[in-house]
N, C-alpha and C positions, 0 to 999 in steps of 0.2 A: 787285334783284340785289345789292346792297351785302352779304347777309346771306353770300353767296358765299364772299368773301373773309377774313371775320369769322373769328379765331382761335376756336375754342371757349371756354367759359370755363372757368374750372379747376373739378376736384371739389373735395368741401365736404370737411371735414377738424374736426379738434379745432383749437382756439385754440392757435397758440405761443407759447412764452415768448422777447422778443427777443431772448434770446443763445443758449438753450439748444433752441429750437424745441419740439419736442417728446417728444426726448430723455428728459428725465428721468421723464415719464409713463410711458413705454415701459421703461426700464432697470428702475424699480421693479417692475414686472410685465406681464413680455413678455405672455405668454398673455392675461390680465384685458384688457388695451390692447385687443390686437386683435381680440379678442372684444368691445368693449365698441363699440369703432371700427364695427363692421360694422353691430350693431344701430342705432346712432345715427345713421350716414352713408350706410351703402348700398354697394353692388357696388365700386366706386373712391373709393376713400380719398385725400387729400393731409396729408401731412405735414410735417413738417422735423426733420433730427436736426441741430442745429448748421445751419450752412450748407449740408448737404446736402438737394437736393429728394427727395421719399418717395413712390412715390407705392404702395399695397397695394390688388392686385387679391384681388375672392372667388367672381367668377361663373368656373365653368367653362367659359363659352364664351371669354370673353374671357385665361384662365389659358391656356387653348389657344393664343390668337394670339400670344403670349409666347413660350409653349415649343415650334410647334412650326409656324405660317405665320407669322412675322418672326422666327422663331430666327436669321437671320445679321445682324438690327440690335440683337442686345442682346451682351456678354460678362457673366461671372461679377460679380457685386455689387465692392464696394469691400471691406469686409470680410474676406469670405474673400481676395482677392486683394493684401491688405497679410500674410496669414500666410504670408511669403516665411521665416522662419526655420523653420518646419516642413515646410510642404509644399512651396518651391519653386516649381517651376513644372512641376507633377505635372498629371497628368489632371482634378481637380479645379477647379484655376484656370488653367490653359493656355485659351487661345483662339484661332483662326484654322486656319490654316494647319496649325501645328505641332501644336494640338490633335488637329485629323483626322488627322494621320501618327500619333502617340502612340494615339492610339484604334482606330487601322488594324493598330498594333502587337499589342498588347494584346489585341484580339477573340479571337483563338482561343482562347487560353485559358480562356475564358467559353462553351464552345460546350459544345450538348447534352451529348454524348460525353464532353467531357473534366468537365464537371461532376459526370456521373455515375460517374466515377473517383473523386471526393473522397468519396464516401459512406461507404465503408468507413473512411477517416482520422479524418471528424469523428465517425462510431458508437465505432469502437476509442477515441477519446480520451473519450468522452462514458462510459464505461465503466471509463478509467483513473481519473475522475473519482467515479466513485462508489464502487468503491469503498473509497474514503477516509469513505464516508459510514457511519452507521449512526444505525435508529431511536430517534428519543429525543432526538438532537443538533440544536443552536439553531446556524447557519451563516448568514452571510452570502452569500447565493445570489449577487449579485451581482457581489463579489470572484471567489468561484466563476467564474462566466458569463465573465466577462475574464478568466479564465484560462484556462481551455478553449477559447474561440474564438480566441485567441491564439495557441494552440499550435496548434489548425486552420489557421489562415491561414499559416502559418509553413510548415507542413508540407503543403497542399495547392498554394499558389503559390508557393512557392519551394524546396520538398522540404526545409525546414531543421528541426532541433529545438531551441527555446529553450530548453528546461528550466527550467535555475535562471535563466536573463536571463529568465521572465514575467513574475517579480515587480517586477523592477527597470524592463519595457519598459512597465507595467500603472500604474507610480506614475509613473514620467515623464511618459506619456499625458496622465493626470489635472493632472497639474499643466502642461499644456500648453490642456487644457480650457479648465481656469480662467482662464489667462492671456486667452484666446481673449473669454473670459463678462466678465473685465474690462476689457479693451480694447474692448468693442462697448457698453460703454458709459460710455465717456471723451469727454466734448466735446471735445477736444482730445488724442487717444494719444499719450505719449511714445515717439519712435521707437525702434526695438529697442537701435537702435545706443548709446545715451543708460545709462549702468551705473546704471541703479535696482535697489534690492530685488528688484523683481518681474522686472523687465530678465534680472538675474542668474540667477532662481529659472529663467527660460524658458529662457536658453544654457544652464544645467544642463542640464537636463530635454533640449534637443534633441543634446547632444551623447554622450547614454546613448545614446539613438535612433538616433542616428550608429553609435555605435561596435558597435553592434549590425548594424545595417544595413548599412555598408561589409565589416563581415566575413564578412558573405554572400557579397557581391561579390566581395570581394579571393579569398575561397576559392573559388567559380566562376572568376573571369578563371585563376588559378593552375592548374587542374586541368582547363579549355576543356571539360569535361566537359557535353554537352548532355542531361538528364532531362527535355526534356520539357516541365517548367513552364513558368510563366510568365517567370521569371529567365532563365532559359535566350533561351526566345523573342528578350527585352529582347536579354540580351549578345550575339546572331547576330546581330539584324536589323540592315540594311544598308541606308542612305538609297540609293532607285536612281538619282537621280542622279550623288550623288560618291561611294558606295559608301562611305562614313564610317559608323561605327559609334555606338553610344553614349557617351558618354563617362561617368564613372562621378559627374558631378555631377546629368546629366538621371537615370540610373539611380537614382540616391540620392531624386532628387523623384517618378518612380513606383512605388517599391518604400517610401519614407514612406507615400506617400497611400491604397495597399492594405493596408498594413499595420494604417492606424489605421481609415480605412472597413471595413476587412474582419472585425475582429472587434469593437470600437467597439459598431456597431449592431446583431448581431446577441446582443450580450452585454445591451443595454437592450430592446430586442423581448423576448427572454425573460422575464427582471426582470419585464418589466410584463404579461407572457403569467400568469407565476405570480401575482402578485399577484392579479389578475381570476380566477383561478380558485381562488383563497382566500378569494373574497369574493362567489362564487355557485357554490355545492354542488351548484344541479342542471347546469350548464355543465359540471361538473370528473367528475361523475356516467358524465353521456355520454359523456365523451371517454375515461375512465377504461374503460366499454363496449367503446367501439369498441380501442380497444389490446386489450385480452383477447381479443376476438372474433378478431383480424387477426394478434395476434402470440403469443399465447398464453403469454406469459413470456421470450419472444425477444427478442434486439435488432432493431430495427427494418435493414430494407435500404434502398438504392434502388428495388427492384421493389415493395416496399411500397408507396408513396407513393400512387398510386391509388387503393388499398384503404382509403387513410387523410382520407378526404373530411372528415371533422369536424374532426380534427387541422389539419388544413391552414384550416378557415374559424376559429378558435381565432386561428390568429397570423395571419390577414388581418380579424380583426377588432379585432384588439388592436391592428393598426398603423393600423385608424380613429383610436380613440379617443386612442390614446397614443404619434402617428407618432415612430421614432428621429430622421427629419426632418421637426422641425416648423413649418419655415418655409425657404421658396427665393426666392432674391433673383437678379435681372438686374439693369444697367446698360445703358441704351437708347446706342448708339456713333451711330446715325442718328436723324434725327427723324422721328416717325411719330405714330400717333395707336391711343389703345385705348379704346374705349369711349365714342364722341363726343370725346374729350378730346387734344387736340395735349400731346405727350411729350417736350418740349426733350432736345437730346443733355445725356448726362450723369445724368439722374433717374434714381433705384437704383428698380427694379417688385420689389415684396416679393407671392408668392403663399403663405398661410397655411396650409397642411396643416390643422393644428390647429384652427381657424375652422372651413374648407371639412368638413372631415369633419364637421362636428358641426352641420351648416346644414340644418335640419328640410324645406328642401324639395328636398334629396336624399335626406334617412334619416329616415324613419317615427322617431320614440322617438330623438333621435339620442345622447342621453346614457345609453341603454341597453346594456348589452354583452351581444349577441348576435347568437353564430355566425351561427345559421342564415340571416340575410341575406345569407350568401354561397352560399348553392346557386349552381347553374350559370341556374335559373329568373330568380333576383334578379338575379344582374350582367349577363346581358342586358338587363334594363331597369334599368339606371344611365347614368344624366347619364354623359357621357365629361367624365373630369377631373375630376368630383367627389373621387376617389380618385385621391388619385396619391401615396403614399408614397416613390416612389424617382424621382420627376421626371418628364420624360417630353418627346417629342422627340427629335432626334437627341442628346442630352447625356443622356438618361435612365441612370441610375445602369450602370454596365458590369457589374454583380455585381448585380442584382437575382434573378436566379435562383437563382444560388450563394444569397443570402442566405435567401430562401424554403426553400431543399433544407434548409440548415444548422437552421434556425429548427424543421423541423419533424420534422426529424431528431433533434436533440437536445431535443424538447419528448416524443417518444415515445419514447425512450430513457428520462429523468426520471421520467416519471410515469408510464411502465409498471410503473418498479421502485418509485417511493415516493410520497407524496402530501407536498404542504409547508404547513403553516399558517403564518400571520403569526405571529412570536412575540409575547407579550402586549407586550413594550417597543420595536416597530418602529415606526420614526420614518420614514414612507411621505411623501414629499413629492417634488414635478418641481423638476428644476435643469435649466431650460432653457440650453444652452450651446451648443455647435453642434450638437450630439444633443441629446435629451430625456430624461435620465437621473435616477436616482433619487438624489436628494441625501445621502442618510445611508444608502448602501447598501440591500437588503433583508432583513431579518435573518426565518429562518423558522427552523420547529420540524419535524424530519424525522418524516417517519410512516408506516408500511409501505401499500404502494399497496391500493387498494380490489378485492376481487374482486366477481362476479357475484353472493355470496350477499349481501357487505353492501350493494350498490346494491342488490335489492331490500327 
């Protein structure tokens, strides 16, 4: 019986380095790492970033117990919940309590109905957008993509119009990103508080963000005006026990954090939706088919969306290959055990998108991009959790359907009207950061979309 009591022993892991653990392996190339980590060690990984314990899961049964039987003994990673100058203490990194009220708030606005409201918004803009285009032109699809989902998100949750602030909310963003990509890989992050270069470059960047964002607010609180949105929702709702309201500093951390999740990911989903379809002719062929067939030179609707079965496996296969989140991380608050292995309070559990999707004994060919393993045939027989692009559990992404709608809405808009090739001088590489975005933007070559005589 002695074995009874016997702590498990730890999973096998990469060697660390004694000050820097395993840190600087990782920061060199996230992706490489943990793809390399899996082959070599197996389902449960141990690591170390500095003095932090690591520990990365890649089986889906066990991603499961994480996200969704012991979801109330883990909260949000370290990481994200040290980016208190951006996001606050928004839906994103909230936990407990006040997470579920904040989430409790917020649901309706995400519901069937009202998402099906937004169609007409992100169509109309995905149209103001083109055209600005015409064939022949070498554009930065990318810049593009964050601008339009920007001006969606603006205008769908919070009935607002950026305009001329996209450009300015698009570059703050970015250089918020970055901060993000170098801080998560600092042995030691200088606290925000601390006036570095970089320090500096961040309070810029968030107090665009600001002034952008509270002007929403201050224009709603001014005009009590209720449309509806999600803003709206926020500014009424009333805690039932003290009947207290928002105040406009929690306002400011969920109206950040949908602002940047909301069009963020849906601007790199596409990005990488085009790319793959510039770089297999008969994938772009089909889909090129089916818009003709369905919409005949139309813009796409909501009632559309059924009719458009390939479209739709198109960007749930692109979020295999090239998740916008390619990696989700907990913090174990209780101690428990995953996988044979006891899980001290405190150990950050990293689940890999990125890895999992591409793990040959979920996906036949897994480095292959294609659709058609999304019929409705194939995802009945998928591993649960093999695919989990937006999380999953009661924390699973609040806008994953919004973001599915927008993705496929604005991919049949695009490429009903034009066809994009990579321009000869695109510099196509992943800049893993909190999304998985493309480093040097996507620079394409516009080109009149394909009809039914030239696929045959």
């Amino acid at each position: 019986m002695a074995g009874v009591s016997e702590r498990p022993k730890s999973p096998p892991g990469p060697k660390p380095h004694w000050l820097s653990g395993n840190l600087r392996e990782f920061a060199r190339d996230r992706l490489g790492a943990l793809t390399r980590w899996q082959r070599e060690y197996g389902d449960v990984v141990s690591a170390r970033f500095g003095s932090r314990a690591i520990l990365v899961v890649y089986h889906p049964d066990l991603i499961e117990q994480v996200l969704v039987e012991q979801n109330r003994k883990f909260i949000k990673h370290y990481r994200l919940r040290g980016a208190t100058r951006t996001l606050g203490n928004g839906l994103l990194t909230s936990s407990g309590d006040f997470w579920r009220g904040q989430r409790k708030l917020a649901q309706p606005a995400f519901h069937r109905d009202r998402i099906a409201s937004y169609a007409d918004v992100i169509v109309d803009h995905a149209e103001r957008m083109l055209q600005s285009w015409s064939p022949g032109q070498t554009r930065d699809l990318h810049v593009d993509l964050m601008r339009v989902t920007l001006e969606v998100v603006a205008k769908t949750l919070f009935d607002a119009e950026v305009g001329s602030d996209s450009a300015d909310a698009s570059a703050a963003m970015e250089m918020l990103m970055n901060n993000f990509l170098a801080r998560t890989s600092a042995l030691i992050p200088i606290p925000e508080w601390i006036p570095t270069p970089l320090n500096r470059k961040l309070e810029q960047a968030a107090r665009r963000l600001d002034r952008i964002i509270l002007g929403l607010i201050a224009e709603r609180r001014k005009t009590g005006e209720d449309r509806g949105d999600l803003l709206s929702m926020l500014l009424h709702a009333q805690d039932e026990e003290s009947g207290r309201g928002m105040s406009d500093a929690q306002l400011r951390d969920e109206v950040m954090t949908l602002f940047m999740a909301g069009h963020e990911s849906s601007a790199n989903t596409l990005s990488w939706v085009f790319y793959h379809l510039a770089n297999h002719s008969e994938v772009e062929a089909k889909l090129h088919a089916e818009l003709e067939s369905v919409l005949d030179g139309r813009l796409p609707t909501f009632a559309d969306l059924p009719r458009l079965p390939y479209t739709g496996m198109v960007v749930s296969e692109t979020l295999r290959l090239y998740p916008t989140v390619w990696m989700i991380g907990r913090e174990a608050i209780e101690p428990t055990e995953i996988g044979g292995y006891a899980i001290p309070v405190g150990t950050t559990v990293f689940m890999p998108q990125w890895a999992v999707h591409r793990d040959p004994r979920w996906f036949d060919n897994p480095e292959t991009f294609r659709p058609e393993r999304w019929s409705e045939e194939n995802r009945a027989s998928m591993h649960r959790y093999a695919y989990f692009p937006f999380g999953g559990g009661p924390r699973i992404c609040i806008g994953n359907s919004f973001a599915l709608m927008e993705a496929t809405l604005l991919l049949a808009s695009i490429a009903g009207r034009y066809r994009l090739e990579l321009a000869p001088d695109a510099d196509v590489a992943l800049l893993p950061t909190i999304t998985l975005r493309p480093a040097h933007g996507l620079k394409v070559v516009v080109r009149e979309a394909w009809t039914s005589q030239a696929v045959l």
